[in-house]
N, CA, C and O of each residue as an XYZ file, in Angstrom:
672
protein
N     -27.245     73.599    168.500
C     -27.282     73.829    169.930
C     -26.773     75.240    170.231
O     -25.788     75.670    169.631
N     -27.442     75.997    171.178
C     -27.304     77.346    171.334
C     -26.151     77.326    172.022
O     -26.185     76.650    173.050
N     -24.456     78.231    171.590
C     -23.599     78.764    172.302
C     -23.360     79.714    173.318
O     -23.918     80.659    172.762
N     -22.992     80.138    174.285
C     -22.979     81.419    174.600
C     -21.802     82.127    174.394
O     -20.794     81.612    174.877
N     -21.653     83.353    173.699
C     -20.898     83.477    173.269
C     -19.649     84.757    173.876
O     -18.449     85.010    173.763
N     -20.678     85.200    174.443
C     -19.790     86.306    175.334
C     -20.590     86.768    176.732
O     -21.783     86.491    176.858
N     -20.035     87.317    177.521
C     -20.618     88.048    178.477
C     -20.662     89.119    178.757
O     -20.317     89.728    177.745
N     -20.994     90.179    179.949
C     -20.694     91.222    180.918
C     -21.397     91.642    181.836
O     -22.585     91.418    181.604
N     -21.237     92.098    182.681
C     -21.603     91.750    183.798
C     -21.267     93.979    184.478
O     -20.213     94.597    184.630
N     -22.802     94.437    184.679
C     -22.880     95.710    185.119
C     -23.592     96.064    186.297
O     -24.687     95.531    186.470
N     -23.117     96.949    187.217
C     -23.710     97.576    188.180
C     -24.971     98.870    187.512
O     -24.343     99.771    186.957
N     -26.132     99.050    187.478
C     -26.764     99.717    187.142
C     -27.351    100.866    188.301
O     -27.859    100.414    189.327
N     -27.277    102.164    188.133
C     -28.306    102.697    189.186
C     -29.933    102.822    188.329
O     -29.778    103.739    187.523
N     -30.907    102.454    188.241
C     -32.143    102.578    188.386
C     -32.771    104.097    189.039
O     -32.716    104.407    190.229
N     -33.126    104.591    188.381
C     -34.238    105.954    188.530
C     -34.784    106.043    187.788
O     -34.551    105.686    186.633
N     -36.161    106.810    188.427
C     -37.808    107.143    187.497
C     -37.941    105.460    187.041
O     -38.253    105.356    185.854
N     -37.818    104.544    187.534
C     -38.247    103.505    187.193
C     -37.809    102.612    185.939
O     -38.565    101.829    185.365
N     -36.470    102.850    185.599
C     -36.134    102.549    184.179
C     -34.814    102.705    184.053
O     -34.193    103.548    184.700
N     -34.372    102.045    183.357
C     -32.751    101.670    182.421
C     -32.774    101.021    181.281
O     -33.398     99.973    181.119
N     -32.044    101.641    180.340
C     -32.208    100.858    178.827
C     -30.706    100.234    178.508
O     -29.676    100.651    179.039
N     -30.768     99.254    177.627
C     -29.525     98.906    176.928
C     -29.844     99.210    175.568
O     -30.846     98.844    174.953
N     -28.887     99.922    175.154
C     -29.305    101.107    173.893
C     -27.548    100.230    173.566
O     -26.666     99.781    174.299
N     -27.811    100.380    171.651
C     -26.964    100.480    170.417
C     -26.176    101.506    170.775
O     -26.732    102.516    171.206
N     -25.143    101.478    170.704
C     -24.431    103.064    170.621
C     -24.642    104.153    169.381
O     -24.420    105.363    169.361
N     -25.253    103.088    168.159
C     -25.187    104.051    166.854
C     -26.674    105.037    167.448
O     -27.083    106.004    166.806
N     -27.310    104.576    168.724
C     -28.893    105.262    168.615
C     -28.027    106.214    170.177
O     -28.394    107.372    170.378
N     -27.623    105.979    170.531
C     -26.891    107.022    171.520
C     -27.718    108.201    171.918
O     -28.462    108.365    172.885
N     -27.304    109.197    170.637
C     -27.566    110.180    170.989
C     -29.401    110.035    170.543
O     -29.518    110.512    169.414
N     -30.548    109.625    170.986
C     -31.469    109.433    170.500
C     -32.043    108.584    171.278
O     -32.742    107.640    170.909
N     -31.737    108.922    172.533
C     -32.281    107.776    173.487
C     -33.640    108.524    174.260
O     -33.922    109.658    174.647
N     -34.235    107.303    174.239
C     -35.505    107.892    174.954
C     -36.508    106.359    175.600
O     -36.013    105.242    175.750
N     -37.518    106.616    175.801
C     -38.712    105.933    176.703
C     -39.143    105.576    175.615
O     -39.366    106.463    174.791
N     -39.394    104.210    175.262
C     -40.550    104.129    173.805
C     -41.753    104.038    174.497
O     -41.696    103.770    175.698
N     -42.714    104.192    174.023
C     -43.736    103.565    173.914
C     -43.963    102.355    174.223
O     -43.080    101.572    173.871
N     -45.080    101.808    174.906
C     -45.095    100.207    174.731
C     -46.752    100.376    175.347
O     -47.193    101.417    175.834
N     -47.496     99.126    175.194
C     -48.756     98.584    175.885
C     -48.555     98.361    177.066
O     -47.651     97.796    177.681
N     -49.961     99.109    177.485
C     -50.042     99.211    179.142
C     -49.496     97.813    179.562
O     -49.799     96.858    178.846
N     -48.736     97.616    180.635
C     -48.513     96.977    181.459
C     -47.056     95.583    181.238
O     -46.674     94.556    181.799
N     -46.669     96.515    179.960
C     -45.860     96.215    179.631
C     -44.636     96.473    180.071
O     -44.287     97.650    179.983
N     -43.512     95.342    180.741
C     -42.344     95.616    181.041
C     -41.071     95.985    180.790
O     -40.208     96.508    181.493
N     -41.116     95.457    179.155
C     -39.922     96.135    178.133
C     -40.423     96.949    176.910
O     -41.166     96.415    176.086
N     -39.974     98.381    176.774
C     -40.704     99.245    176.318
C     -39.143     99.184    175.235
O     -37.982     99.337    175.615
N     -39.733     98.863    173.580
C     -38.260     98.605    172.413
C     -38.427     99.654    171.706
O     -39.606     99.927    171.931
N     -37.879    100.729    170.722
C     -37.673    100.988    169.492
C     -36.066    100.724    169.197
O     -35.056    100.336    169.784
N     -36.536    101.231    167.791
C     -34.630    100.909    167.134
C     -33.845    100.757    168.332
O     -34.325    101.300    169.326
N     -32.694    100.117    168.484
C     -31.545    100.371    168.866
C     -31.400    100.121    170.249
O     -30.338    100.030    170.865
N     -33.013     99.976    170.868
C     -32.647    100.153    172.440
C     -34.199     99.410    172.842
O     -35.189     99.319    172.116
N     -34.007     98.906    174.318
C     -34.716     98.411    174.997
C     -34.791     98.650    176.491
O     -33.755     98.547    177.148
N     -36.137     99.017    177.181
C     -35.861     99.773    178.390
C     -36.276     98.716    179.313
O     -37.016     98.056    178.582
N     -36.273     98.207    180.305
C     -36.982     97.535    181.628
C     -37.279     98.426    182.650
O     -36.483     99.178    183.212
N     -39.152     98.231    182.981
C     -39.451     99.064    183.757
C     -39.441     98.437    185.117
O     -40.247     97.512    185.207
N     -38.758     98.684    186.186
C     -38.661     98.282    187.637
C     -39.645     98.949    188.478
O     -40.207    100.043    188.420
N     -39.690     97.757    189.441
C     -40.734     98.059    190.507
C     -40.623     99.394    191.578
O     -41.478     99.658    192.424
N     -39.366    100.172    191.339
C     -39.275    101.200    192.430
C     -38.745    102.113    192.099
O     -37.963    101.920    191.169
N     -38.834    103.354    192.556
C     -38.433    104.766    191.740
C     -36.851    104.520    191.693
O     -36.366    104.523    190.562
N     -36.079    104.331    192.649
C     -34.767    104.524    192.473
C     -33.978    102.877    193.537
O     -33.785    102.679    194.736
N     -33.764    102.115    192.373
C     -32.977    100.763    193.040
C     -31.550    100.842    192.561
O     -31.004    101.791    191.998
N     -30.992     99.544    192.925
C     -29.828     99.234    192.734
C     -29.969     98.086    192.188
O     -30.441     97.125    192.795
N     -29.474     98.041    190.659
C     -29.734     96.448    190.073
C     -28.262     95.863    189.645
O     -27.252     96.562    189.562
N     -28.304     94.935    189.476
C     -26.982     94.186    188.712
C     -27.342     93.184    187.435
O     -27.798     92.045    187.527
N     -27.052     93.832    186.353
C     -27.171     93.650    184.841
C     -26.373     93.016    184.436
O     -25.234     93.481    184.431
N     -26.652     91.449    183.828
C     -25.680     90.409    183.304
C     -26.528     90.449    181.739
O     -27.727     90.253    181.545
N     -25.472     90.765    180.753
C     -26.088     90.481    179.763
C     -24.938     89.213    178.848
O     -23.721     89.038    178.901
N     -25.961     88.583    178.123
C     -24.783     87.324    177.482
C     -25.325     87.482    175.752
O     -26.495     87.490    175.370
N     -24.216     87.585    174.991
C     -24.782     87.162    173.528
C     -24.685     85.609    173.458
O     -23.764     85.022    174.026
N     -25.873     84.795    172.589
C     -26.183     83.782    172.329
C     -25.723     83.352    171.033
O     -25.219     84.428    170.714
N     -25.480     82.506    169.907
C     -25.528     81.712    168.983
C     -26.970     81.801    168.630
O     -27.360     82.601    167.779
N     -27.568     81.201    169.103
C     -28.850     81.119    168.910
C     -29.872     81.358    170.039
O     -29.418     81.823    171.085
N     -31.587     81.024    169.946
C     -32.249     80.846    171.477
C     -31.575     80.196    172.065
O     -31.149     79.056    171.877
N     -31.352     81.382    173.333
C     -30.647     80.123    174.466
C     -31.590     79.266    175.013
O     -32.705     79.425    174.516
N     -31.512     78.309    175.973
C     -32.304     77.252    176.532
C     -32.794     77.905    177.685
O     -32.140     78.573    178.486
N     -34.145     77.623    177.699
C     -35.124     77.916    179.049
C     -34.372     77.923    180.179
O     -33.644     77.063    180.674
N     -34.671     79.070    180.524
C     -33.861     78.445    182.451
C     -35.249     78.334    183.240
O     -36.205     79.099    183.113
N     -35.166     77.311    184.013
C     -36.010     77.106    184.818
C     -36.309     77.627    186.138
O     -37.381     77.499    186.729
N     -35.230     78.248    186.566
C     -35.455     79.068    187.789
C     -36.515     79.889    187.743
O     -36.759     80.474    186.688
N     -37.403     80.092    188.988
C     -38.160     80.551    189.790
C     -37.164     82.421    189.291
O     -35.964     82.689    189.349
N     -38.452     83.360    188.822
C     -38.088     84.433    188.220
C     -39.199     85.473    188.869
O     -40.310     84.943    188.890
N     -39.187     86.766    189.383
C     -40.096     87.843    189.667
C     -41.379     88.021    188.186
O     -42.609     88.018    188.131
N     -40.197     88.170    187.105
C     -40.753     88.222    185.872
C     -39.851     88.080    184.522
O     -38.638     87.986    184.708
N     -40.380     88.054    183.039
C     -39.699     87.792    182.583
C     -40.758     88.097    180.996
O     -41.963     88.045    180.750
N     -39.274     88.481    180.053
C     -40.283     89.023    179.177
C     -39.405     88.870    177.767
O     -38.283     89.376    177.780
N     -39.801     88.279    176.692
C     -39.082     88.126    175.001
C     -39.464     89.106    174.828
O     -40.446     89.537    175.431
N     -38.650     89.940    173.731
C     -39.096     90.456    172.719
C     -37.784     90.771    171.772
O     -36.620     90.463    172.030
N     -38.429     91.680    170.245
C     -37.592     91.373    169.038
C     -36.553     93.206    169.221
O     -37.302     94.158    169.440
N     -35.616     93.413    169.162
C     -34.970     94.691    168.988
C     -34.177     95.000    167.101
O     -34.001     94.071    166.313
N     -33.966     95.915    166.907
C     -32.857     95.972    165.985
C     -31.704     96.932    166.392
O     -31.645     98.140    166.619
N     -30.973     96.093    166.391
C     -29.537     96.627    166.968
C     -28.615     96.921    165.644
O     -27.956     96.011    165.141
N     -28.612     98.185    165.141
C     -27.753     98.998    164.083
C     -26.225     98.685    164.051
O     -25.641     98.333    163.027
N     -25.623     98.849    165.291
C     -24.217     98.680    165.266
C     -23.818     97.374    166.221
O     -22.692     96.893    166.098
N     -24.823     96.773    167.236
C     -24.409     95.502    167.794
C     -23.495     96.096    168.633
O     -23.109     95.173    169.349
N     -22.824     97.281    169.016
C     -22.418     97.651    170.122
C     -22.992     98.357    170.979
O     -23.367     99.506    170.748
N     -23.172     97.608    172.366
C     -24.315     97.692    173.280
C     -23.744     98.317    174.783
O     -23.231     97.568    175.614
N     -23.885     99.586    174.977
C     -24.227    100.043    176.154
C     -25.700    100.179    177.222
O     -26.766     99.575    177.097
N     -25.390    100.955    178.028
C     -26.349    100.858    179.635
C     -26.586    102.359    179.845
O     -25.734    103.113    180.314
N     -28.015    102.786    179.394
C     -28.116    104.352    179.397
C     -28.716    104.016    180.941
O     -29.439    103.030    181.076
N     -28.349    104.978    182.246
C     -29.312    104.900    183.404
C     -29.964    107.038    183.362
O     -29.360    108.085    183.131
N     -30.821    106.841    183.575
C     -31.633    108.395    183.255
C     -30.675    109.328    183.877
O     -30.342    110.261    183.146
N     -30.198    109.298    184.957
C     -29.762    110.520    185.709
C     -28.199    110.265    186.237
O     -27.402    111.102    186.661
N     -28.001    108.564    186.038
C     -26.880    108.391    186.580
C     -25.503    108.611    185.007
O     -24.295    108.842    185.046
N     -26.238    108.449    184.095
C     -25.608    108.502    182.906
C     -25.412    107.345    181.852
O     -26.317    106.544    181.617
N     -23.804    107.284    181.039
C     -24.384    106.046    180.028
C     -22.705    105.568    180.562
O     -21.634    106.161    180.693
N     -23.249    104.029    180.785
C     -22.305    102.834    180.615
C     -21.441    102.601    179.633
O     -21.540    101.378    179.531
N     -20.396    103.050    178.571
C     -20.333    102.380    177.305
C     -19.524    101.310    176.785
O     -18.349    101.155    177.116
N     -20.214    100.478    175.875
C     -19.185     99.425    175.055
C     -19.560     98.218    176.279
O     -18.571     97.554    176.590
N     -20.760     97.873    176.958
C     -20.783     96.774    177.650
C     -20.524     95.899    177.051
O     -19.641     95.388    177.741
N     -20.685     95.083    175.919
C     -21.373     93.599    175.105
C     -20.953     94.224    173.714
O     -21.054     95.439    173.541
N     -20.645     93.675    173.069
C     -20.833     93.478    171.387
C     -20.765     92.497    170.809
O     -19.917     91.614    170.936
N     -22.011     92.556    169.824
C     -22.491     91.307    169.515
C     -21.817     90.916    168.561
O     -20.871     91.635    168.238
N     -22.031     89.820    167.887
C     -20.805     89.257    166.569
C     -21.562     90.189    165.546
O     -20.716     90.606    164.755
N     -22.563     90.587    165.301
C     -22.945     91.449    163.921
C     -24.144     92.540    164.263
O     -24.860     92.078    165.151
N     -24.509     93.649    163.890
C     -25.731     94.405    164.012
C     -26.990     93.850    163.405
O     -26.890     93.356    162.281
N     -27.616     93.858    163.723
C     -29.003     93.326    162.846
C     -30.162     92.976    163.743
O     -30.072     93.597    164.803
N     -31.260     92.164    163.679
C     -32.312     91.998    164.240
C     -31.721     90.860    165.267
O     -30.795     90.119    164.938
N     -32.477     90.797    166.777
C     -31.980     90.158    167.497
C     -33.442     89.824    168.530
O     -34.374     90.595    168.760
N     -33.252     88.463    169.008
C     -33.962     88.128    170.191
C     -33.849     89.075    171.489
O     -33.208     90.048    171.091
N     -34.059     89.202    172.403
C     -34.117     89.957    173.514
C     -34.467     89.279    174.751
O     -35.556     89.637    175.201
N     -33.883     88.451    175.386
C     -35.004     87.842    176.723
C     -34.484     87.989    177.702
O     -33.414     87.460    178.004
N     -35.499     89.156    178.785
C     -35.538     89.268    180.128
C     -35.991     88.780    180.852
O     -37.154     88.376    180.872
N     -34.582     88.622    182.229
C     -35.505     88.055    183.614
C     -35.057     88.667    184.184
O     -34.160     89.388    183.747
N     -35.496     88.696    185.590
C     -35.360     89.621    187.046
C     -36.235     89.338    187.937
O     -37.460     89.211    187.938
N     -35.378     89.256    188.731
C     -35.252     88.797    190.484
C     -34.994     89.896    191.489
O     -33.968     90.575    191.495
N     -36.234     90.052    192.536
C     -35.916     91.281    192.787
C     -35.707     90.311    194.254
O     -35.938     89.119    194.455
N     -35.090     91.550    195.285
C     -34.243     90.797    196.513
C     -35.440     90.876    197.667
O     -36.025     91.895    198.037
N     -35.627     89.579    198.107
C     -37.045     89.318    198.846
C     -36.821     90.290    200.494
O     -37.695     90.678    201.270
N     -34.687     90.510    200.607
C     -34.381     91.012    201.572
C     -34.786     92.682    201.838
O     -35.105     93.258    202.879
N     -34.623     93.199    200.405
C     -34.735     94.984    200.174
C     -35.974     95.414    199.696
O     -36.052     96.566    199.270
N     -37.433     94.338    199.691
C     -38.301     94.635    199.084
C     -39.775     95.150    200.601
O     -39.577     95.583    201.736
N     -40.652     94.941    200.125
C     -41.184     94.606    199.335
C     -41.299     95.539    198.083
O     -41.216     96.766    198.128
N     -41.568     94.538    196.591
C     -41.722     95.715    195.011
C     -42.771     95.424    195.211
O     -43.148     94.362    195.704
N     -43.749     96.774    194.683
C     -45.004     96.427    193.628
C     -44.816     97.021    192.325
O     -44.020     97.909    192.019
N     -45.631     96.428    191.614
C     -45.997     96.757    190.144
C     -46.126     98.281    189.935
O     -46.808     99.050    190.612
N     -45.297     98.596    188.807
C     -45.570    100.152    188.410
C     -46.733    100.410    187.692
O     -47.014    101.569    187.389
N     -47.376     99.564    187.412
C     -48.587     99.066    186.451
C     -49.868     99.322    187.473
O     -50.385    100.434    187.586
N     -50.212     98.423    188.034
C     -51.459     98.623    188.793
C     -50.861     98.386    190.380
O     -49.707     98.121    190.716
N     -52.312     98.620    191.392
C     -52.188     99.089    192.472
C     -52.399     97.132    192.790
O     -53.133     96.441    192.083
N     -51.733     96.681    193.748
C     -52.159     95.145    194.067
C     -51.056     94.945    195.164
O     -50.226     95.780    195.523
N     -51.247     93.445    195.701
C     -50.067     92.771    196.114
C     -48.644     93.069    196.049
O     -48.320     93.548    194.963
N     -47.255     92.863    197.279
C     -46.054     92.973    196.503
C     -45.626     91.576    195.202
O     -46.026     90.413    195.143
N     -45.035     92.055    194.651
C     -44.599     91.470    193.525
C     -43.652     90.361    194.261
O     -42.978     90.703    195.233
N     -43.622     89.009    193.764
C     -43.081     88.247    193.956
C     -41.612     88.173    193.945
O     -40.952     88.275    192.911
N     -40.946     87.931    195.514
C     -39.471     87.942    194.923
C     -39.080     86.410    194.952
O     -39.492     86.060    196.058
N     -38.367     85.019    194.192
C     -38.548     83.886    194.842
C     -36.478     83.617    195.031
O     -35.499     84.012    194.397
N     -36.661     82.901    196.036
C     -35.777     82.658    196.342
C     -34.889     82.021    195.553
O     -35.487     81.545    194.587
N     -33.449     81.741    195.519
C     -32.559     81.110    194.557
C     -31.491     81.891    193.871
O     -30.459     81.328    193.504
N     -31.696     83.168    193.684
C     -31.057     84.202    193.495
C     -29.780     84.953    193.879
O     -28.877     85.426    193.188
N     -29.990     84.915    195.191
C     -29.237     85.195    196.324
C     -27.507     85.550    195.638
O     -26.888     86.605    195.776
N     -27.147     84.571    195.060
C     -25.424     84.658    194.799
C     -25.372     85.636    193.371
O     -24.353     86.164    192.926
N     -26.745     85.724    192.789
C     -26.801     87.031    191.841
C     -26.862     88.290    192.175
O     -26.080     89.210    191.933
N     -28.029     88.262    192.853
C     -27.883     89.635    193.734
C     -26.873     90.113    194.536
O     -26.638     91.318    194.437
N     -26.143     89.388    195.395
C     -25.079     90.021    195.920
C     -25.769     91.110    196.764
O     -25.051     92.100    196.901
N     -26.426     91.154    197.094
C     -26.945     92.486    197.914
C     -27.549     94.166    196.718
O     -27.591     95.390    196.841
N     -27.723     93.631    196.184
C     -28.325     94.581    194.663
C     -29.680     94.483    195.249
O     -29.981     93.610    196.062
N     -30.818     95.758    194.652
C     -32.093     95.270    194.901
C     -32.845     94.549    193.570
O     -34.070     94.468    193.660
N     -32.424     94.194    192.749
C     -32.922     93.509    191.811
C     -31.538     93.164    190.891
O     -30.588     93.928    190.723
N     -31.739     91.407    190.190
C     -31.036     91.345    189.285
C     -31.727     91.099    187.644
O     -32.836     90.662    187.336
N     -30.921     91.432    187.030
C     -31.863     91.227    185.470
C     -30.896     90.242    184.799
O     -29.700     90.524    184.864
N     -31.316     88.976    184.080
C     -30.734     88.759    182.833
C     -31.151     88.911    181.595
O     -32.211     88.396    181.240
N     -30.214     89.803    180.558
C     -30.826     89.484    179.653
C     -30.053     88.971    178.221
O     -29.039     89.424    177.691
N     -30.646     88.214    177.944
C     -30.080     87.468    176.734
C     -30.077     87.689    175.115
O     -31.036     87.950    174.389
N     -29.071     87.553    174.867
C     -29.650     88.419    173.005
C     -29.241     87.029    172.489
O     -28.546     86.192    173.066
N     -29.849     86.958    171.220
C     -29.651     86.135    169.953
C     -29.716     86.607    168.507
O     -30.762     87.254    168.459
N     -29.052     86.628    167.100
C     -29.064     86.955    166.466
C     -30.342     85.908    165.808
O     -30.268     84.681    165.876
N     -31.610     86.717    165.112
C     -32.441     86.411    164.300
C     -32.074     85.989    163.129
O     -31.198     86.512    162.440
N     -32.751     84.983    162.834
C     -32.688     84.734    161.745
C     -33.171     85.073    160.264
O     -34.397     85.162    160.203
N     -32.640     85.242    159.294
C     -33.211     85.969    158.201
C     -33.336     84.925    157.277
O     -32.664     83.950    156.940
N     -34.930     85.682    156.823
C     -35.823     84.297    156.027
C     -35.258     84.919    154.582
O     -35.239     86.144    154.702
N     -34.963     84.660    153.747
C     -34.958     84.351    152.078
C     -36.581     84.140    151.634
O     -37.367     83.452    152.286
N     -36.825     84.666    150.744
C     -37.843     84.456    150.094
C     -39.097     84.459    150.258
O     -39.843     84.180    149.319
C-alpha cells in the first residue's frame, strides 16, 4: 500500500508560461526540454517543467514523495499528466524563469528513476485559461479546489514515486 512520505508545500511565480522542479545536482543546467506538441510536461535529466495556461500567474505547488504509486484521486482536475524523470541527487528544488530558484523544497528517500504525476486546477475565479497549445475554448476550471487555491491562479499537485528496478 502506497505511503506518503513527506511533503512541501510552495508559492510559485509563473512566467513565459512555465516552472520546473529541477534536481539540484542539474541546477546549473536548467533549461526548457523538448517535448511533443501539445504536451504539458516537458522532462530531461533532473528536471520537469509544467506548461501553464497564461504568460505570468500565480500558482501554489504541493509536492509529496510517495512509497510507491500513490492512489488515483478522483477529483474533478483542469488537467493532469504521468510521466517518468531521473532525479540524480533526489534533492528537489523550484526553478521559476525570471523570479529565480526555490531551493531544497522535497527530498526524496534516494536519487534514481521516479514516477512523476501532475494535476492542476486553475481558479474558475481569476480565469478564464486557454491552452498554450491551440487556439479553442477556455480551459476548464472545475470546482472543489477552492481551499487549495487559496486565491492562487492555479494549483498543481505533483506526486513522485520511486521506480522500480527490474533485475534481469
Amino acid at each position: 500500500m502506497a505511503r506518503l512520505l513527506d511533503s512541501a508545500d510552495v508559492e510559485v511565480s509563473v512566467d513565459y508560461r512555465t516552472f520546473g522542479i529541477v534536481d539540484e545536482a542539474c541546477r546549473q543546467d536548467t533549461h526548457t526540454p523538448d517535448a511533443p506538441q501539445g504536451s504539458w510536461v516537458q522532462v530531461a535529466r533532473g528536471m520537469a517543467y509544467l506548461q501553464c495556461p497564461s504568460e505570468v500567474i500565480r500558482a501554489r505547488l504541493r509536492l509529496e514523495s510517495w512509497s510507491t504509486t500513490p492512489p488515483s484521486d478522483q477529483s474533478q482536475w483542469s488537467g493532469r499528466e504521468d510521466v517518468e524523470v531521473e532525479l540524480p541527487s533526489g534533492v528537489l528544488g523550484v526553478h521559476m524563469l525570471t523570479s529565480g530558484w526555490e531551493a531544497e523544497v522535497l527530498v526524496l528517500p534516494s536519487p534514481g528513476r521516479y514516477g512523476l504525476r501532475l494535476h492542476w486546477a486553475l481558479n474558475p475565479e481569476t480565469g478564464p485559461f486557454y491552452s498554450p497549445f491551440t487556439a479553442g475554448p477556455a480551459l476548464d476550471t472545475p470546482a472543489g479546489h477552492q481551499q487549495r487555491l487559496a486565491g492562487a491562479d492555479e494549483f498543481c499537485l505533483a506526486q513522485l514515486w520511486r521506480m522500480s528496478s527490474q533485475v534481469g
